[in-house]
PyMOL Python script that loads the backbone (N, CA, C, O; Angstrom):
from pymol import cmd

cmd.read_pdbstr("""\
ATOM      1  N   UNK A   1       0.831  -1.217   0.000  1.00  0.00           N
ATOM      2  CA  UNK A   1       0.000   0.000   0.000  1.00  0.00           C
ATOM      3  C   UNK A   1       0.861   1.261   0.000  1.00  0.00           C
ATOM      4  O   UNK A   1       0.430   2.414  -0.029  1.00  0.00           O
ATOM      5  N   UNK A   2       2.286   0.834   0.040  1.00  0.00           N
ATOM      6  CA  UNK A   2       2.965   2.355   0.137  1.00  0.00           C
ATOM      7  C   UNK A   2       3.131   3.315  -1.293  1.00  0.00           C
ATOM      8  O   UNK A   2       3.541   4.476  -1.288  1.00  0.00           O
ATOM      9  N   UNK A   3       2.708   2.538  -2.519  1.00  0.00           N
ATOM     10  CA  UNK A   3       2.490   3.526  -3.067  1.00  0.00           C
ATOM     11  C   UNK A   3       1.391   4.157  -3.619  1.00  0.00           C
ATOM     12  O   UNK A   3       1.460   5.086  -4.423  1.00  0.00           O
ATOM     13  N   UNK A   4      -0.061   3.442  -3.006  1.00  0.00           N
ATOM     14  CA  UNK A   4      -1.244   4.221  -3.186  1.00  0.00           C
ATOM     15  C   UNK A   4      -0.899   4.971  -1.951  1.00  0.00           C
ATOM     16  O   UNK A   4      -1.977   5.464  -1.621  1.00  0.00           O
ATOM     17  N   UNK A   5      -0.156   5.277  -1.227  1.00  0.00           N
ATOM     18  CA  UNK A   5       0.209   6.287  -0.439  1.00  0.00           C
ATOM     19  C   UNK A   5       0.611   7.364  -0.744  1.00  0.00           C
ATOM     20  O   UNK A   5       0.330   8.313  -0.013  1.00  0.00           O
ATOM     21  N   UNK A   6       1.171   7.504  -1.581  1.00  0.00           N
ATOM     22  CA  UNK A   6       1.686   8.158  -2.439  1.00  0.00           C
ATOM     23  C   UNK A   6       0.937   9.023  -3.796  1.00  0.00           C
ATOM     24  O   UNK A   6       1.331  10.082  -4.286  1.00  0.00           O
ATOM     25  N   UNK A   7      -0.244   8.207  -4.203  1.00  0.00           N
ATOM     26  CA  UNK A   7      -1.199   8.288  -5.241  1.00  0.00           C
ATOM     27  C   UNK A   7      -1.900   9.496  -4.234  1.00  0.00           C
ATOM     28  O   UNK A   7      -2.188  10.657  -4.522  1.00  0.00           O
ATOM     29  N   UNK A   8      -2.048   8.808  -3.032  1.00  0.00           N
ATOM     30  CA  UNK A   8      -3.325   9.551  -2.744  1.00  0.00           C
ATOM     31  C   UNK A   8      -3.540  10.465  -1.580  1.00  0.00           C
ATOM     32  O   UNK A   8      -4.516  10.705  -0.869  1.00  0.00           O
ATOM     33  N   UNK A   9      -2.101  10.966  -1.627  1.00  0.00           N
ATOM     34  CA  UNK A   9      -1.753  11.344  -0.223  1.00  0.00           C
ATOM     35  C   UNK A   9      -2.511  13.121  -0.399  1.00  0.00           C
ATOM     36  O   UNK A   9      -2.803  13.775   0.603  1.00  0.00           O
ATOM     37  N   UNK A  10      -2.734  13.689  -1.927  1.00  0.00           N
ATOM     38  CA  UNK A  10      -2.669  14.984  -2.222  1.00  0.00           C
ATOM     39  C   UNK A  10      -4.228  14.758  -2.020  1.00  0.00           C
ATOM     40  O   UNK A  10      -4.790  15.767  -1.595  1.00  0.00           O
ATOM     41  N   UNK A  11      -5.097  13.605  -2.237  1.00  0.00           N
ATOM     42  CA  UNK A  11      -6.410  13.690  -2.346  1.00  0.00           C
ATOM     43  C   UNK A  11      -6.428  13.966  -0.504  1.00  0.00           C
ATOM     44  O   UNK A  11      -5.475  13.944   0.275  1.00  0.00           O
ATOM     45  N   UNK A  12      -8.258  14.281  -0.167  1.00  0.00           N
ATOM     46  CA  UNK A  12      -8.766  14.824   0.847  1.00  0.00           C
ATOM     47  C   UNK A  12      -8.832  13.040   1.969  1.00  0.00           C
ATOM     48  O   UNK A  12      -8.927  11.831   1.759  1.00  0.00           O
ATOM     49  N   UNK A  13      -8.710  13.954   3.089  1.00  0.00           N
ATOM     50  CA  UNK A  13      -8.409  12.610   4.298  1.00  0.00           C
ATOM     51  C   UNK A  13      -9.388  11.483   4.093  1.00  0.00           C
ATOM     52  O   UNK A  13      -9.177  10.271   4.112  1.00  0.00           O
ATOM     53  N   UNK A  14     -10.859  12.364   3.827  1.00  0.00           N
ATOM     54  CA  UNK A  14     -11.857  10.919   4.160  1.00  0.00           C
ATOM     55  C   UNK A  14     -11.646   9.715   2.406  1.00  0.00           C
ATOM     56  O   UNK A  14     -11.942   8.522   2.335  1.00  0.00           O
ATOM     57  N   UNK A  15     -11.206  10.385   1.542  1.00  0.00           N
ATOM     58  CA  UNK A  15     -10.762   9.566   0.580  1.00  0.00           C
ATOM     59  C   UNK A  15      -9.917   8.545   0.853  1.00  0.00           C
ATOM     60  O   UNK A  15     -10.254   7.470   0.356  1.00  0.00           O
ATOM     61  N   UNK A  16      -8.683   8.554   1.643  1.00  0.00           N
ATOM     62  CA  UNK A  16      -7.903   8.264   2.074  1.00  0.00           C
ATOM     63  C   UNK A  16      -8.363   7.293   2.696  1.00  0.00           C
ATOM     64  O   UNK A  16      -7.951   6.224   2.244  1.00  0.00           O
ATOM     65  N   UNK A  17      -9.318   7.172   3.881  1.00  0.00           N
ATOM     66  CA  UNK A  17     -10.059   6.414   4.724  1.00  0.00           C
ATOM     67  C   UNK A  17     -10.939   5.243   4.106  1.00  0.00           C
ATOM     68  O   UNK A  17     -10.953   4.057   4.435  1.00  0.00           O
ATOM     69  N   UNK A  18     -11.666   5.896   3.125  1.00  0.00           N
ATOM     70  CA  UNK A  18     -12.294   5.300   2.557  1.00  0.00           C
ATOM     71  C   UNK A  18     -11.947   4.089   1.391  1.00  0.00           C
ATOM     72  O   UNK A  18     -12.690   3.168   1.054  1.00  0.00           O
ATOM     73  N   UNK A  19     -10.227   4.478   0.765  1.00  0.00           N
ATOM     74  CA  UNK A  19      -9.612   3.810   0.142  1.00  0.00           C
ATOM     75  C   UNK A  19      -9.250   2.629   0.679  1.00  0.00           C
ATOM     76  O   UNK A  19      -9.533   1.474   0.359  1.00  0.00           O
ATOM     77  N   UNK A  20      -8.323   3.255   1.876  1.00  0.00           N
ATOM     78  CA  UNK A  20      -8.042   1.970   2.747  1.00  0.00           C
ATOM     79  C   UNK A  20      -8.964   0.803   3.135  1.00  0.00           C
ATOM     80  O   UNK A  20      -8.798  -0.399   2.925  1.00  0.00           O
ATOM     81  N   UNK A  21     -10.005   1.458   3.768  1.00  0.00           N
ATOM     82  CA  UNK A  21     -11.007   0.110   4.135  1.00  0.00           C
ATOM     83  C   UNK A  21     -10.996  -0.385   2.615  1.00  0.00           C
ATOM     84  O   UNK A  21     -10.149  -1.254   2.408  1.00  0.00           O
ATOM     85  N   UNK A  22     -11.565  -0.107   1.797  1.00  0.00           N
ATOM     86  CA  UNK A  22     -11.776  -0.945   0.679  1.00  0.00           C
ATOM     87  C   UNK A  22     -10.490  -1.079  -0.061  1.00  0.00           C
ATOM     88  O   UNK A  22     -10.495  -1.361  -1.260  1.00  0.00           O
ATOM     89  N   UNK A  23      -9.659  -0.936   0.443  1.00  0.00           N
ATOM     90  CA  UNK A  23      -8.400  -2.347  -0.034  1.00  0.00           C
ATOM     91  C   UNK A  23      -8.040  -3.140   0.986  1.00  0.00           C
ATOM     92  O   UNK A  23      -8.078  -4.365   0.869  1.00  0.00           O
ATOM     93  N   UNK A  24      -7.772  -2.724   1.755  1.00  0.00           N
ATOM     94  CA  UNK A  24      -7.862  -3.738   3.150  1.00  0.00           C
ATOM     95  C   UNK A  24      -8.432  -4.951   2.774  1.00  0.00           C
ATOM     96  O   UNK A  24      -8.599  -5.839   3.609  1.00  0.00           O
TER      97      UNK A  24
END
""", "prot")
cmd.dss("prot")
cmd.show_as("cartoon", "prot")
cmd.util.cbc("prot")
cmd.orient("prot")
């Protein structure tokens, strides 16, 4: 996941949140 970290670090927090659970 470290580089959708990277993808998505400029997008807004709850995106972020929301990405994770649904790759998790």
């Amino acid at each position: 996941m470290k580089g959708f970290d990277s993808k998505f670090k400029d997008l807004p927090d709850y995106i972020l949140k929301i990405t994770y659970q649904i790759w998790e």
